[in-house]
C-alpha positions as CSV (number, residue, x, y, z in Angstrom):
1,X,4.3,74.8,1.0
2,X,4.8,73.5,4.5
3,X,2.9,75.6,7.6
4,X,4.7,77.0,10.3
5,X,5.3,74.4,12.9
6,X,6.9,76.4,16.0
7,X,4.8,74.7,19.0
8,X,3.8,71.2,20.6
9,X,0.1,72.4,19.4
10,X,1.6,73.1,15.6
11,X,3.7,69.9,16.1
12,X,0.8,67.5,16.9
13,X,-1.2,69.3,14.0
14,X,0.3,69.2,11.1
15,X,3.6,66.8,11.3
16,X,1.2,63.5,11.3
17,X,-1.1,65.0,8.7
18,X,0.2,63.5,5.4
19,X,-2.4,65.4,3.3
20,X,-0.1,68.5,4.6
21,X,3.7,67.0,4.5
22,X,3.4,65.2,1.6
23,X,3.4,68.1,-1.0
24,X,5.5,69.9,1.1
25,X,8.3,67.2,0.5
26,X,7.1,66.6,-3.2
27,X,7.8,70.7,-3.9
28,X,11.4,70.1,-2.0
29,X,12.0,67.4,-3.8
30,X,11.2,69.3,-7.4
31,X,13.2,72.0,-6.0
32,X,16.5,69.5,-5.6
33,X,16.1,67.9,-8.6
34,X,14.7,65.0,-7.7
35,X,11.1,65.1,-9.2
36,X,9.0,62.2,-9.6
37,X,10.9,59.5,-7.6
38,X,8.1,57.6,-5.3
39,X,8.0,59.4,-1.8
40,X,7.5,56.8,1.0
41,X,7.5,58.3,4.8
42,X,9.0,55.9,7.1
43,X,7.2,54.9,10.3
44,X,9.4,55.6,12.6
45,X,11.5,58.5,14.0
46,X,10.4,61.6,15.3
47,X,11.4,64.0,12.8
48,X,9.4,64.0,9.5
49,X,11.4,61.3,6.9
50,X,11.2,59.9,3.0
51,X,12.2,57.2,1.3
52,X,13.0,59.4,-2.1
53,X,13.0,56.2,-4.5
54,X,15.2,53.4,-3.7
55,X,18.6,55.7,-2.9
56,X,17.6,58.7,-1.0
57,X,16.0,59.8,1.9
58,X,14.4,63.6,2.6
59,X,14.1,64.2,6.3
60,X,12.3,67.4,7.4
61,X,12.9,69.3,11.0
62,X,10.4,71.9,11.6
63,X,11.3,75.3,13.1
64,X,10.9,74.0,16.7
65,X,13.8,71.7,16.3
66,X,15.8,73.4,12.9
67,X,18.5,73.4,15.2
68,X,18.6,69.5,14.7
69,X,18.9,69.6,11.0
70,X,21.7,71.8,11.4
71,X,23.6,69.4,13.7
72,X,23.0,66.0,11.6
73,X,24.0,67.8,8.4
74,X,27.0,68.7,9.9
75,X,27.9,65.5,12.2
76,X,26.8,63.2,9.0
77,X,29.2,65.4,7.1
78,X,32.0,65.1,9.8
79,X,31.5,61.6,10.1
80,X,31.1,60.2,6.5
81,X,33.5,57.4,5.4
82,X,35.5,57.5,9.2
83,X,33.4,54.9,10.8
84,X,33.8,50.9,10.3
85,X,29.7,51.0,9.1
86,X,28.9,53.1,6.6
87,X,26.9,56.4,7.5
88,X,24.4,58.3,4.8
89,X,26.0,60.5,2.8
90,X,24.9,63.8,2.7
91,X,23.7,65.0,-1.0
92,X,22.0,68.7,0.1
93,X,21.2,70.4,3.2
94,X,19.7,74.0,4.2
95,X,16.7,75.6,4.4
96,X,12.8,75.6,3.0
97,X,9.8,77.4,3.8
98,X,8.8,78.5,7.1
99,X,11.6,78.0,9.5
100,X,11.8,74.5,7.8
101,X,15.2,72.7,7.5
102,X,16.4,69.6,5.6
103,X,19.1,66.9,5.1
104,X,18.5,65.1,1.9
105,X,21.0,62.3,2.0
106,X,22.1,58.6,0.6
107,X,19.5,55.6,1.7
108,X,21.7,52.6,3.4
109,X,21.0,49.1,2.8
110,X,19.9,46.6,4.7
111,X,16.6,46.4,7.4
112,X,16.4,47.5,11.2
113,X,18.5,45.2,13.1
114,X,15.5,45.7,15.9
115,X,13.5,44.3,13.7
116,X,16.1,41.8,11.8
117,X,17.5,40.3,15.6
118,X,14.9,37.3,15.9
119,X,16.2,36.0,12.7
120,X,20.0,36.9,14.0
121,X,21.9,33.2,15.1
122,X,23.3,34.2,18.3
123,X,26.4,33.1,17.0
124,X,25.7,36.4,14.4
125,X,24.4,38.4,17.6
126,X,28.1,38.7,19.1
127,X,29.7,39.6,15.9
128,X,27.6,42.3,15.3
129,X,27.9,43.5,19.2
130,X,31.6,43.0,18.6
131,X,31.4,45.6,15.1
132,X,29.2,47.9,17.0
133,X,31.6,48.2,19.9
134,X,34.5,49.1,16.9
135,X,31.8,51.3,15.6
136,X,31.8,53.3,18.7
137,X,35.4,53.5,18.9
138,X,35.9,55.1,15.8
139,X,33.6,57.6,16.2
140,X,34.3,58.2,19.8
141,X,38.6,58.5,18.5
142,X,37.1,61.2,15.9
143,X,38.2,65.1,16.6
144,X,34.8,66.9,17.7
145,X,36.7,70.1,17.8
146,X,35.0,71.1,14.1
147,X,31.7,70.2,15.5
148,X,31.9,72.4,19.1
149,X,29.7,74.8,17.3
150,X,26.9,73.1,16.4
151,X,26.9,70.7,19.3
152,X,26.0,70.7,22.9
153,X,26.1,71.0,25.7
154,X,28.8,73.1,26.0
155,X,30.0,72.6,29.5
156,X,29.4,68.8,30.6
157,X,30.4,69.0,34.2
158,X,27.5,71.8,34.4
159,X,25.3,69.5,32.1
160,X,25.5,66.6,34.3
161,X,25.1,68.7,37.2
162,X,21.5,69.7,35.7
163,X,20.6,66.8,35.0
164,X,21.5,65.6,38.5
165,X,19.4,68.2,40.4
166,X,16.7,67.5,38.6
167,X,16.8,63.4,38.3
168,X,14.0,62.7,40.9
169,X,11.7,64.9,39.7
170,X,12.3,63.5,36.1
171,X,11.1,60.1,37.1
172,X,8.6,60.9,39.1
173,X,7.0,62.7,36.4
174,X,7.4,59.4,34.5
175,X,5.1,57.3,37.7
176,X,8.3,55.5,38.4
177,X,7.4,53.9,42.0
178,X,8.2,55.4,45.2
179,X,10.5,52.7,46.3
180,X,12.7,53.2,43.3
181,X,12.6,57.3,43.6
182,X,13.5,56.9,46.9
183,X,16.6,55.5,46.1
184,X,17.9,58.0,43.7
185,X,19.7,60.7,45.4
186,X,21.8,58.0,47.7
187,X,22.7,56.1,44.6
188,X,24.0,59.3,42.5
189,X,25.6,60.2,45.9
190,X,27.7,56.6,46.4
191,X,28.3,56.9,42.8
192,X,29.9,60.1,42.8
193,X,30.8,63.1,40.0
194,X,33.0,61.9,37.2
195,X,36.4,64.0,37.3
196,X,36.3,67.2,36.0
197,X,38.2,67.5,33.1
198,X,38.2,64.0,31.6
199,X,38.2,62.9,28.2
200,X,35.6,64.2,25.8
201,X,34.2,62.4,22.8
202,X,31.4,62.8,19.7
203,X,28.4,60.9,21.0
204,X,25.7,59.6,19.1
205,X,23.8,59.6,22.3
206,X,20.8,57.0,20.6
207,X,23.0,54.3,19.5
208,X,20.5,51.3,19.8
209,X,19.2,48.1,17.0
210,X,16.9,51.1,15.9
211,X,19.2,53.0,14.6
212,X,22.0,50.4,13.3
213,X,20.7,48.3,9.8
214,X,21.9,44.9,9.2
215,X,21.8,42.6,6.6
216,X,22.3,38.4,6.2
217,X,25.6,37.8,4.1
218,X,27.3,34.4,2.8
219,X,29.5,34.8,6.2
220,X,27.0,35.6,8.6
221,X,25.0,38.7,9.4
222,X,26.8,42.4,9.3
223,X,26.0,45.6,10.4
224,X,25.2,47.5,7.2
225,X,24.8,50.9,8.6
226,X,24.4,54.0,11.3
227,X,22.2,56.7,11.4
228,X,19.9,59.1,13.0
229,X,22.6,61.7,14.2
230,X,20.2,64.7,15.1
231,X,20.8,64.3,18.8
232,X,24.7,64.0,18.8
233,X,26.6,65.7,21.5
234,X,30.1,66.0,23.0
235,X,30.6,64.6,25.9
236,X,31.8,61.4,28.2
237,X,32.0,58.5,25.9
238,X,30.6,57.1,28.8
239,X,27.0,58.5,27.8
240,X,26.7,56.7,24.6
241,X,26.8,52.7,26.4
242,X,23.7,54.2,27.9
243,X,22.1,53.8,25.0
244,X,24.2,50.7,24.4
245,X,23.1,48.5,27.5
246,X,19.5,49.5,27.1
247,X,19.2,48.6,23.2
248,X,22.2,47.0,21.9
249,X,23.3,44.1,24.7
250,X,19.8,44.8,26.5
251,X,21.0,43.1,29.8
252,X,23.0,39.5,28.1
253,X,26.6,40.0,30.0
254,X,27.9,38.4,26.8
255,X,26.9,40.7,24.4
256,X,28.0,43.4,26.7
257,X,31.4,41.8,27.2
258,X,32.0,41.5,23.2
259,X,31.0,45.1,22.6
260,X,33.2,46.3,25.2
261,X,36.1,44.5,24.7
262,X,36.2,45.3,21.0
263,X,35.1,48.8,21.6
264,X,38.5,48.6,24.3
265,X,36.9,49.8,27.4
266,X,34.6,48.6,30.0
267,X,32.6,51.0,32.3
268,X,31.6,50.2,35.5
269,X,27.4,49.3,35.6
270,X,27.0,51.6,38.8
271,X,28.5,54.7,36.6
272,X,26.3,53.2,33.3
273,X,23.3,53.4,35.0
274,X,23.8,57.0,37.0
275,X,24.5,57.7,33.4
276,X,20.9,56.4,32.6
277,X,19.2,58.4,35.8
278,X,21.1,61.1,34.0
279,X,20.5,61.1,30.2
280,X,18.2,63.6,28.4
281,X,15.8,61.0,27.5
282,X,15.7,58.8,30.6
283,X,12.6,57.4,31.1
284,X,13.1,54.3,34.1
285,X,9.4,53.1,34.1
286,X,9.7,52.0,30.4
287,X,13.2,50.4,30.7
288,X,11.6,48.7,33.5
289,X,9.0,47.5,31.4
290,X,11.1,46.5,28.4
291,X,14.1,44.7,30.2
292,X,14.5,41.7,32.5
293,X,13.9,42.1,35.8
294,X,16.6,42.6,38.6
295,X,17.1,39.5,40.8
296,X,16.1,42.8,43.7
297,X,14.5,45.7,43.9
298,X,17.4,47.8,44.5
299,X,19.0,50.5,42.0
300,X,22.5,48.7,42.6
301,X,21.1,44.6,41.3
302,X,19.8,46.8,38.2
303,X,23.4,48.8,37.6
304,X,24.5,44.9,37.8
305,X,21.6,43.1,36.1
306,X,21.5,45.4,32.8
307,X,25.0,47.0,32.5
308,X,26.9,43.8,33.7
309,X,29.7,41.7,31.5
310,X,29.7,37.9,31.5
């Protein structure tokens, strides 16, 4: 019942359009067994995804990124039950209609902790950086070897090496300043190419508040859950604090110094944020926007300002 969605055109179409997804996901749904349970789409997320009652949760991946729902079947699989915080468990996964694909899994308690970390007592903040940086751990100590398959990019060195040629470009198509861009290629250059052959890891790649639920207990506030693995890749564990400095710890040294110490490695903030210049979704104009301010406008006081321990 759902359309072909195999372009940005199809994409911006029919994926918003409710009057079109909804009884596409209502016929899955009948089709799993699970008829009549309240569908509820979330907000957020880029892929299409239902609340299926109060313990499931359907998300959709059109053809242009069935690839996707291939990966987080399999990584959610791989990973269920290995991590300190509980991951959703997979209940089905395979294919629909159209070049459609789906993961209908278990619904994890507790809210957004983007949304929950006003309410968080800082006290509460540093415990749940210092459970996050275990969380990493474990699923950076997992063997990726069953996942090589499914999972990019293949060749990291050559990956990184992409990305690298094209890093400039990349931000200047996001309006970051000229004075920034500028700076680029010498700051990649004094950082210099990790060594070839160094450890590889399973990455999330987005681990950020969005993506981690937490939940007030009689001891304090815990991390109740992980998700969203649809982007995961293998790669230097490096990668993932990225995503960690930017949305976790978001520039407070302290938070960055309890998630790496329990995580059981620091990185240096001049390799985190080449890392950042990097990444697939690297957008420096926004992070400008959304994080403090450097005490200078140079490329090495922001390495410092939002990767730094303290």
């Amino acid at each position: 019942m759902l359309p072909p969605v195999r372009t940005d055109e199809e994409w911006d179409a029919i994926v918003p359009d409710e009057a079109v997804m909804r009884p596409g996901a209502a016929d899955l749904c009948a089709r799993l067994g699970v008829a009549g349970a309240p569908l509820t789409r979330f907000r957020e997320g880029s892929q299409p995804v239902y609340a299926v009652g109060d313990d499931l949760v359907l998300k959709l991946f059109p053809a242009a990124s069935a690839d996707d729902g291939v990966a987080e079947a399999r990584v959610l699989t791989h990973v269920h039950g290995r991590l300190p915080v509980a991951t959703p468990r997979v209940h089905s996964f395979g294919a629909y209609e159209n070049g459609w694909r789906y993961v209908l899994m278990s619904r994890l308690p507790g809210e957004g902790l983007h949304h929950a970390w006003p309410r968080v007592p800082p006290a509460d903040r540093e415990r749940l950086a210092e459970r996050a940086g275990e969380t990493l751990a474990a699923l950076h100590a997992l063997d990726h070897a069953p996942l090589a398959d499914v999972l990019g990019p293949g060749d990291w060195d050559a990956f990184l090496a992409r990305q690298r040629a094209g890093a400039v470009e990349r931000q200047r198509a996001r309006h970051l300043p000229e004075h920034w861009l500028e700076q680029i290629p010498d700051f990649l250059d004094a950082v210099g190419e990790p060594a070839a052959g160094a450890r590889r890891a399973l990455l999330h790649t987005e681990f950020m508040r969005e993506h981690l639920l937490a939940a007030p207990a009689p001891d304090g506030w815990r991390l109740t859950g992980l998700f969203d693995f649809e982007p995961a890749m293998i790669g230097d564990p490096a990668y993932d604090f990225v995503a960690v400095g930017l949305f976790v710890t978001r520039a407070d040294p302290r938070l960055m110094t309890r998630l790496t110490a329990a995580y059981g490695r620091a990185f240096e903030p001049r390799e985190l944020l080449a890392l950042t210049l990097l990444h697939v979704y690297s957008n420096l104009p926004w992070y400008l926007r959304e994080l403090p301010a450097p005490p200078e406008p140079t490329l090495d006081a922001l390495a410092e300002h939002w990767f730094g321990r303290g």
